[in-house]
N, C-alpha and C positions, 0 to 999 in steps of 0.2 A: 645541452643537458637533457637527458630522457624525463621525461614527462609521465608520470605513473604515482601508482602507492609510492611510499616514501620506504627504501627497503630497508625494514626497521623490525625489530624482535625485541621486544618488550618483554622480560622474564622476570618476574616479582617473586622473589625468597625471601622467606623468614626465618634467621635466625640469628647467631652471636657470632659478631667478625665472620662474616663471611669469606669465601676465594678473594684474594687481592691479588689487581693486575696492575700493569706500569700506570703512571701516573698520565695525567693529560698531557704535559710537556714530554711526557716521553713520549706519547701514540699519535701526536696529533701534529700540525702543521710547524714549522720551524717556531714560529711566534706562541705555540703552546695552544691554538686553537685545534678543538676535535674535531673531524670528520667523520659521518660514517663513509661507505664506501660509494654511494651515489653524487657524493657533496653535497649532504644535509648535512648541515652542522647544529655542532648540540653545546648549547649555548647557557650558560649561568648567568641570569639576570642580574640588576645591580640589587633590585629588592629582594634577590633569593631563590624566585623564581629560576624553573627550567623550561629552556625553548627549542623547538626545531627551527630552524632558518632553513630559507631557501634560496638564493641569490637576495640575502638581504629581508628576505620577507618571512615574520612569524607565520609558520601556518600550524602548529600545536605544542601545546605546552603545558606544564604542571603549575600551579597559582603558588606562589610567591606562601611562607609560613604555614602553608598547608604538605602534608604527603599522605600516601595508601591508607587507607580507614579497612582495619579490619574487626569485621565485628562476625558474634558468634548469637543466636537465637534460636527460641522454638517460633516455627511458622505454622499459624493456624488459616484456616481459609473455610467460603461458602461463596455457593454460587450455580443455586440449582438453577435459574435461569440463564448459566452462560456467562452472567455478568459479574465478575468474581469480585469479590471485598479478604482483605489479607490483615492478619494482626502478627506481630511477632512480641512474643513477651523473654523474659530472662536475657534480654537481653544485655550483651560485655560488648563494650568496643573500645580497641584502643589504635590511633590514628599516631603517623610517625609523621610528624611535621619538619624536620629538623634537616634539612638536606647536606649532608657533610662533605661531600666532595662528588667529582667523578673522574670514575677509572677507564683506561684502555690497555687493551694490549691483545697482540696477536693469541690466537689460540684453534682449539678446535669443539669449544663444548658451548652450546649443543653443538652436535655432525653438522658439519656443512658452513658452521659461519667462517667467514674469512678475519673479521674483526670483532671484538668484543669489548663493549663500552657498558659502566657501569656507574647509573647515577647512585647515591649510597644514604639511604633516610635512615636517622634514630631518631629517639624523644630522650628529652631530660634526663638526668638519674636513672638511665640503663644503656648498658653496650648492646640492647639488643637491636639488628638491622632490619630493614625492609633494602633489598638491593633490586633495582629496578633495570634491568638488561634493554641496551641497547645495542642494535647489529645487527646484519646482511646477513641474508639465505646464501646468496648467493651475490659473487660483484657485478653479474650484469642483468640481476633479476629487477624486473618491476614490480617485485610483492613488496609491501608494505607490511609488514608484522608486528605486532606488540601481543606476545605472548605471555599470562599471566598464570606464574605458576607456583603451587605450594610447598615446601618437606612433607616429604612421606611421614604419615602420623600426623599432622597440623589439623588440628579441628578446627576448622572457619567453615562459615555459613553464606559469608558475602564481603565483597573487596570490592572497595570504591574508590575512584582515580578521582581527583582535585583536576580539573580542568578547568587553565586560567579560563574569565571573560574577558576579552578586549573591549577596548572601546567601544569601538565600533563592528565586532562580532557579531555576528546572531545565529542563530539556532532554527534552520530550516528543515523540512520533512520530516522525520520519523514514520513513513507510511503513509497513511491513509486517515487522517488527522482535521477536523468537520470546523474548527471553528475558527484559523486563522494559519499562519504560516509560518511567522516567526514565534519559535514558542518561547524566545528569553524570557525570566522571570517568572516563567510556569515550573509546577513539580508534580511529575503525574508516573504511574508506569507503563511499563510496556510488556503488554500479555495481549496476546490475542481473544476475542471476549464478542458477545454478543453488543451490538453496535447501541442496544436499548430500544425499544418502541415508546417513543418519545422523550429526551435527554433535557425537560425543561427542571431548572433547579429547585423550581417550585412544587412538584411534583413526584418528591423522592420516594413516599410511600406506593406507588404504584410497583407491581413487581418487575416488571421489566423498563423500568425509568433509568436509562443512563446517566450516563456524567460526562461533561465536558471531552476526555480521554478516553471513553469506552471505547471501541475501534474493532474493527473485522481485520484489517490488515496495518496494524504496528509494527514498528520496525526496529532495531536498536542503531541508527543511525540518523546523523544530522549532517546536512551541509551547509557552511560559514557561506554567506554573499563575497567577504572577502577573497574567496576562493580556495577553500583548501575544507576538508569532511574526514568520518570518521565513521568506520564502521565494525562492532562489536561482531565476532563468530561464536556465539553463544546462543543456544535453545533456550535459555533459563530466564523466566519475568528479570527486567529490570527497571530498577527506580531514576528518573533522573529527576535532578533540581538546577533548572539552569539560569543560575546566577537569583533563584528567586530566596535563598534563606540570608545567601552571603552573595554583594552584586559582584563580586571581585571572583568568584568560582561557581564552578557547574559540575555538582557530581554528578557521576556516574558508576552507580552501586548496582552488580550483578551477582545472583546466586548462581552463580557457578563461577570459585573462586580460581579454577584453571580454564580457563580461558585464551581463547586470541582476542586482539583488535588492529584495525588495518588503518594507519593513517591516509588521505587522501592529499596529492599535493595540490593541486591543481594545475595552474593557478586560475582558471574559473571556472566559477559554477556547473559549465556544460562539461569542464573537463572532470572535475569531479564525479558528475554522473558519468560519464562513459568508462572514467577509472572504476565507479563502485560494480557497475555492469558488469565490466570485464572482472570484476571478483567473483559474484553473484549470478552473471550470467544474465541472459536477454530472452524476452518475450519471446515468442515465436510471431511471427510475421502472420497477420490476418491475409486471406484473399483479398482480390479485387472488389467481388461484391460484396463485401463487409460495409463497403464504407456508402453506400446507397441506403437508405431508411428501410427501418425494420419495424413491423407494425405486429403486434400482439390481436390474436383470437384465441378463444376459448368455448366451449358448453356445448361439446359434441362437431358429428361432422357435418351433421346441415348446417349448424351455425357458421363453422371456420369457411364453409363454402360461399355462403349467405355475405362475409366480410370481406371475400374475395372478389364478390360480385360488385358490393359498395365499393369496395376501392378503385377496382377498375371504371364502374359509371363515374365516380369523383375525377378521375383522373391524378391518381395520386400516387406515385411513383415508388416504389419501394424494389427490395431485393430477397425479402426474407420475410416470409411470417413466421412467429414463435409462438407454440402452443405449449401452454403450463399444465393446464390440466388431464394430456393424453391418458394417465396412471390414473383419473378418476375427483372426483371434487370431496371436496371434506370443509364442513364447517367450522370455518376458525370459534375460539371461545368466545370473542367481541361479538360474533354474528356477521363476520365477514368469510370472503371465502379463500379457499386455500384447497392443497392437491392432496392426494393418498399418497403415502411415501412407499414408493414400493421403484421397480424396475422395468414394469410390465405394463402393458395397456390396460385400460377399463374398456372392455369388448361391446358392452353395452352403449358407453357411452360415444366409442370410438370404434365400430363393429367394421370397418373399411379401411382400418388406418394406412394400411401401405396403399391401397387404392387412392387413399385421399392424398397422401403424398405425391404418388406419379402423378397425380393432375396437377400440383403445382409444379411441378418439374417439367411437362410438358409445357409448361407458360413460361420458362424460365426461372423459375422462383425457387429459393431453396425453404427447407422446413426445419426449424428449428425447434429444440424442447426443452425437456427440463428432467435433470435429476438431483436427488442430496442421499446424504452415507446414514441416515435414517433405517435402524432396520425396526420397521413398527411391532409393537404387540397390542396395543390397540387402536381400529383392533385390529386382529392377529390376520394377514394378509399372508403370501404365499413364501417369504422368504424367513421370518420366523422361525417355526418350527426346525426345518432343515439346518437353518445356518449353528441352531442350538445344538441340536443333535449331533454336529460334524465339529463340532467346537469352533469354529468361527469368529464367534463373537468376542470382544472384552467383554472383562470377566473384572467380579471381586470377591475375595476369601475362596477363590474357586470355581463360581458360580457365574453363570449369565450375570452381566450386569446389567439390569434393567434400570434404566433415569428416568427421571423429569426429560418429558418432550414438550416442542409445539402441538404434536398432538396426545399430547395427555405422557406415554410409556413407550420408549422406544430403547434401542439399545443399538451399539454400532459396530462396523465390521473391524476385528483385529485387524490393520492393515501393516503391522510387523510379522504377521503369520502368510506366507507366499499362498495358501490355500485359498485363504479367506479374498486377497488381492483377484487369484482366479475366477473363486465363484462371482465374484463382482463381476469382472471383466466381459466373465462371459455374457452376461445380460447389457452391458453396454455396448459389446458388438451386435449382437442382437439387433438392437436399437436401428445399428445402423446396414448389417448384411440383411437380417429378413424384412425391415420395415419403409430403408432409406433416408434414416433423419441425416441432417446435415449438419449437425451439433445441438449442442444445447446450453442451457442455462447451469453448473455445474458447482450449486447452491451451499450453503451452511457451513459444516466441517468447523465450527468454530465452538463445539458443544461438548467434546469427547472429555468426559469427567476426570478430575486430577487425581482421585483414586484408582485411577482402571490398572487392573493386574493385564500386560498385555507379553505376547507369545515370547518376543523375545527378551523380557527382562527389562526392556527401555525405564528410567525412570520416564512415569506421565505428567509428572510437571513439565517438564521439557518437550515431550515427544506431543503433548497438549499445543505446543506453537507448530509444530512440522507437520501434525495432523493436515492442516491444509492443504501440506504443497503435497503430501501421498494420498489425500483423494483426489486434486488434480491431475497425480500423476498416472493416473487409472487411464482418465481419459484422453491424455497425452499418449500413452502405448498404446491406444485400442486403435486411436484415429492414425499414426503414424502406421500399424499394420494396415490397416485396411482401407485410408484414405493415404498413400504415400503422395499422392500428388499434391498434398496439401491442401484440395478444397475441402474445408472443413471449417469453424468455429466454435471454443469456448468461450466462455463470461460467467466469472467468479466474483465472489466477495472479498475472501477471506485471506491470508497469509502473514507472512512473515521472511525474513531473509530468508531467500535461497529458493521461495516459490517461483521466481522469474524463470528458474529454468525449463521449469516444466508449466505455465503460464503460455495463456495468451493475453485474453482481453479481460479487464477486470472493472467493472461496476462500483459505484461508490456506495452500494449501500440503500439498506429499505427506508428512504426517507421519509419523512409526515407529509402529508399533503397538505399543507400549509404553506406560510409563509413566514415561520419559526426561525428566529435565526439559531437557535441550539441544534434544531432536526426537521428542519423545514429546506424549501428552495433555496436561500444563502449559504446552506451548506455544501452545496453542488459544486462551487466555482471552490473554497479552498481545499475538497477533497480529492477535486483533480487536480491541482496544484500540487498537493503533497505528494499522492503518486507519482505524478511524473515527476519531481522532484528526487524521486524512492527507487529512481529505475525502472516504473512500469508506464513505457508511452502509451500504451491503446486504452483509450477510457471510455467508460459510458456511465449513463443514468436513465431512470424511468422515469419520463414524460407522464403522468404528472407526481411522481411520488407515487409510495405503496401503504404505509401506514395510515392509518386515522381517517381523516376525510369525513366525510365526501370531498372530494375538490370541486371547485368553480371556476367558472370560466375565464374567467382574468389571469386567476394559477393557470391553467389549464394553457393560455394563451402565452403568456412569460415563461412558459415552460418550455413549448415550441421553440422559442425565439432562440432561448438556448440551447435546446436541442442541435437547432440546424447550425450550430459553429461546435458542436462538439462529433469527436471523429465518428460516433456510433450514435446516428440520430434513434433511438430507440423509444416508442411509447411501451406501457405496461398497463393495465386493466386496470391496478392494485387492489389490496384488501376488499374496497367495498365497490365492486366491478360495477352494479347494476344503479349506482348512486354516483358514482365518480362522473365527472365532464370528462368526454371524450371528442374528439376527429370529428365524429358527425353530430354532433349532440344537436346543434343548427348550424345554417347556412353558413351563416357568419366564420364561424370555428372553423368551417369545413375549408371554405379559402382562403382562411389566415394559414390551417396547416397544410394544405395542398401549395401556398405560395412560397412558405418556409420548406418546406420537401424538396420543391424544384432551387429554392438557393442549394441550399445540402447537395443535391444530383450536381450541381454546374461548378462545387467546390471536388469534387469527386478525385480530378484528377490533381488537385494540390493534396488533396489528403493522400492519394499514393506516394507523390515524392516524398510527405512527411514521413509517413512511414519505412520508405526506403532509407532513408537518413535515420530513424529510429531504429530499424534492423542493425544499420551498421553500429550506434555509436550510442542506441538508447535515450537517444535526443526525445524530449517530451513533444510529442504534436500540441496538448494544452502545455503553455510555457507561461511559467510566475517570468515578469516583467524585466528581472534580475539577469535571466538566463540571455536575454538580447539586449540587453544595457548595463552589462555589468558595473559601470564605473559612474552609472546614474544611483547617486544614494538613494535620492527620494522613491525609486521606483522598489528596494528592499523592504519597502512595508505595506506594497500595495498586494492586499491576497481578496480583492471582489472584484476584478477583473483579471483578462491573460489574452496572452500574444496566440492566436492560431496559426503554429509557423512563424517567420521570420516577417510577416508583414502586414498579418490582420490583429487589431487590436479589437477585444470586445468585453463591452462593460454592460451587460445585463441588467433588466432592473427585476430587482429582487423584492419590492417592497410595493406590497399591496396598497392599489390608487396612486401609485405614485407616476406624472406626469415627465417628471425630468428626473437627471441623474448627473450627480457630479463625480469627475473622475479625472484619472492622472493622464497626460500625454506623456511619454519620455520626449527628450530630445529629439529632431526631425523635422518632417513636413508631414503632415497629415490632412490624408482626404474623409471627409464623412461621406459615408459610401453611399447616403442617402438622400444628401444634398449636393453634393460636389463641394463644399465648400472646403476653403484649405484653412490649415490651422499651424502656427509653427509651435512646437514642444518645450516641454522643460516645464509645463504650465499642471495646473488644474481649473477643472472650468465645469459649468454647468450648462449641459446638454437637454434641449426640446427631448423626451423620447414617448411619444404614445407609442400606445401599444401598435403593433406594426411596424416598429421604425427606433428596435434596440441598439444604444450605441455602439456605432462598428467602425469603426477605420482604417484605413488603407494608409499604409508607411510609404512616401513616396512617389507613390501615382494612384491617379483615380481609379478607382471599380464601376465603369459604369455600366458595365456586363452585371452586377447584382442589383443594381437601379432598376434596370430592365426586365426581371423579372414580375411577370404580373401578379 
């Protein structure tokens, strides 16, 4: 049987007796059983419930006394810092619980289906319908469809599907998601949003304090461990509640009441990512020197020279430095620091820049930097003025829109207007035809105001989540013109479905430099988890965190540790550069991170196979525990450790002073890469781990090639 979406078209009407088709006895197998046209069968529970089967196996379904909740509201919203809060008041909803039967029969509406099945919801005391369509695009297609659609004239605001919980179910990724993995019995939405500068719950009156669910890259998708996912084709926030109001259902309620959603069959977890890929589409494949350590300079070009000279007396291996502040430094409001948002170098501060580039290039090294879709007014820097004048910008009642920035007023570029896309463009080739960067940092984009009047009409509620992946997609066309060989790199925050296409490498995010588990270091390990889980294998994070701080040496040091098993060893300066523990801070630090560097160098060449494997199939290089032990349950709730690859196991320690660490083995033999010692699976156990000696282990055979490193 083909292995894909479940090719299924979901088409939700509202209104009295709908079209009736033959009956199931008449469309379906001699015994009265339905089929679609793949052999997913569609199945009437004995409690009521609707299910897909798949050779015997549920992989989705509608919960049993529940059906389609349509409800109608005014949506109110704020959220001048990114972080948006929503109320809806007036609000009607009426929900068709009642499932009356299901229909089939051959037809042709929509074009193109070969079969047309139809499950049939009312409520009590009215003949009025919700008819829920199922059926094939096509009979030998692999799409998965569930397409949800209204009567012309139908005033609805949001339609929400009853999706049973099973038992044993759970509810993985949605994105880019900081505080755990399985989010059953959570209810939170999904809008792309500023991630918070500090997400403690204690701490709500601060103006940029997140929550739990704030997030840079949310997604409107989960995948079941059991093996089988789901993924909504929708720009529009949505709310989920999974199984946390009622344990027996998990809505999922989106404002945008015509819709698709793509069931995923699997039947496991890896096959569901590489089905949600092949919908969504895949990363772009980093170069070879990506995956060698990249070390962060900044404060002109004696200094980034000055860093280049340390690293080399250190002996300390890298492949890339990245300079954030080339465009000029600007002091953050806290008293930390941060860059001028512009396009252009600071001449002063960087009066040699292409000079200073070819000298790293002559050493082999590339140069990496930094841009965000920031168009500043204060203050008023060189792209301002013109981009106002040329019309360029979002706009509201007509007018420039001018916001709430990081730095104080900025406004951003229409990028539904092809002009505006241009003038952009052309300062990112810039970048890279007159100066030679080799990518960059490819920041924010999570800001664009839900009010912006933009060129072509988009509503900006919605075109507010895509924003991402069309300033991405800037510097996806500059670099495939002008770098077609592919040597090149981005590293993003922010998205939402559909940025994997134009995507390469993406960052979890300006952490605390703490050891916060809301926006600290433990957030590291489940928000690579969720991405790769999300479809995006290439991950990184800043060594040591970028918020808050100062960091210290122990952060500073558990920070490394993780670095060097994650695919993009990367330090960053952060917020308070001149106060933060860095690389050389003393001796000590210096050969903990020169020793952690050279493990990272000697995994080099497993991190390319990873990635080859990720090209093709979007396989996570960070893997939740689930994705190589599918049929180990206990390993479905482990999110503070992950598989590097198919055979490194690493459980970091996350918790300041903490000497040892207890953690899950799946089933196996395991080597601790550190001891040699072997351990057989299935267990949890508590591990010796100073610092220097984070728990790692080897599936199968010893590692005594990372033992050996000095």
């Amino acid at each position: 049987m083909r292995r894909g979406w479940i090719p299924l078209s979901l088409v939700l009407t509202l209104g009295s007796c709908g079209k009736q088709g033959a009956s199931s006895a008449d469309a379906g197998d001699d015994d009265g059983r339905i089929f679609l046209t793949n052999g997913i069968e569609v199945v009437v529970e004995d409690d009521g419930g609707l299910s897909l089967v798949d050779d015997g196996r549920r992989i989705w379904g509608l919960a049993p006394g529940h059906g389609p909740r349509v409800s109608t509201f005014n949506i109110g919203w704020s959220g001048d810092t990114a972080i948006w809060e929503f109320t809806r008041t007036n609000e009607e909803t009426v929900e068709y619980p009642l499932l009356r039967g299901v229909e089939q029969g051959g037809g042709s509406e929509p074009e193109g289906i070969a079969d047309e099945t139809w499950a049939v919801f009312g409520r009590e005391g009215s003949e009025e319908e919700v008819r829920v369509y199922l059926g094939d695009e096509f009979r030998d297609s692999d799409f998965s469809r569930v397409t949800i659609q209204l009567p012309t004239g139908q005033t609805t605001t949001s339609v929400a599907l009853p999706v049973r919980c099973t038992e044993t179910g759970t509810f993985h990724g949605f994105g880019g998601q900081y505080e755990t993995t399985d989010q059953r019995g959570k209810s939170f939405d999904l809008f792309v949003s500023e991630q918070g500068i500090g997400r403690e719950p204690t701490e709500p009156s601060q103006p940029i304090n997140g929550s739990e669910h704030t997030a840079y890259f949310p997604m409107p998708y989960y995948v079941d461990a059991d093996g089988a996912g789901a993924v909504w084709d929708t720009d529009y926030r949505m709310h989920v509640d999974l199984c946390a109001t009622d344990s027996q259902v998990a809505w999922f309620e989106t404002l945008e009441p015509e819709h698709e959603l793509w069931v995923l069959r699997g039947p496991t977890p890896a096959d569901v990512i590489r089905q949600l890929s092949d919908r969504v589409s895949r990363p772009k494949r980093p170069p070879t020197w990506a995956w060698s350590p990249w070390m962060a300079a900044q404060g002109g070009s004696d200094s980034v020279r000055a860093e280049k000279l340390a690293l080399e007396a250190a002996q300390i291996p890298y492949s890339a430095i990245w300079v954030q502040d080339w465009t000029g430094i600007r002091m953050n409001l806290d008293g930390g620091f941060g860059v001028q948002y512009r396009w252009l170098p600071d001449l002063e501060l960087y009066p040699d820049l292409a000079e200073l580039i070819a000298e790293f290039h002559a050493d082999g090294k590339k140069f990496l930097t930094y841009a965000n879709p920031f168009v500043s007014k204060t203050p008023t820097l060189e792209h301002y003025p013109e981009m106002v004048a040329q019309g360029l910008t979002i706009k509201q009642n007509g007018e420039v829109y001018d916001h709430a920035a990081p730095n104080l007023i900025s406004t951003h570029p229409d990028l539904t207007n092809e002009a505006s896309r241009e003038y952009v463009k052309s300062f990112l080739r810039d970048m890279v035809e007159t100066y030679g960067m080799d990518g960059w940092m490819v920041d924010f984009a999570e800001w664009l105001p839900l009010s912006a009047e933009l060129s072509n009409g988009s509503d900006p509620r919605a075109y507010h989540n895509r924003y991402p992946e069309a300033w991405q997609r800037l510097t996806r066309e500059v670099m495939d013109e002008v770098r077609p060989d592919g040597d090149w790199v981005s590293f993003a925050r922010s998205g939402w479905r559909g940025v994997h296409g134009v995507a390469m490498i993406h960052w979890v995010g300006d952490q605390e430099c703490t050891w916060s588990e809301h926006d600290g270091l433990p957030t590291v390990v489940p928000a690579m988890l969720n991405l790769g889980l999300s479809g995006q294998p290439y991950v990184t994070h800043d060594i040591a965190g970028f918020s808050g701080g100062p960091s210290g040496k122990e952060l500073f040091l558990r920070w490394t540790e993780l670095g060097a098993f994650t695919p993009i060893m990367r330090t960053h300066d952060g917020n308070k550069k001149l106060e933060n523990w860095s690389w050389d801070s003393d001796t000590e630090t210096t050969a903990h991170f020169r020793r952690f560097a050279n493990i990272h160098e000697l995994l080099v060449p497993e991190l390319e196979a990873m990635a080859a494997e990720a090209d093709a199939s979007s396989m996570p290089m960070v893997r939740h525990l689930m994705i190589e032990f599918p049929n180990d349950v206990a390993s479905r709730a482990v999110h503070d450790q992950f598989m590097l690859g198919d055979s490194l196991l690493v459980a970091p320690v996350v918790e300041e002073g903490a000497t040892t660490r207890s953690l899950y083995l799946p089933p196996g033999t395991w080597y601790h890469v550190w001891t040699g010692d072997n351990y057989e699976g299935g267990v949890t156990l508590t591990i010796d781990a100073p610092i220097g000696s984070p728990p790692v282990f080897s599936l199968g055979e010893d590692r005594p090639d990372l033992r050996a490193v000095p």
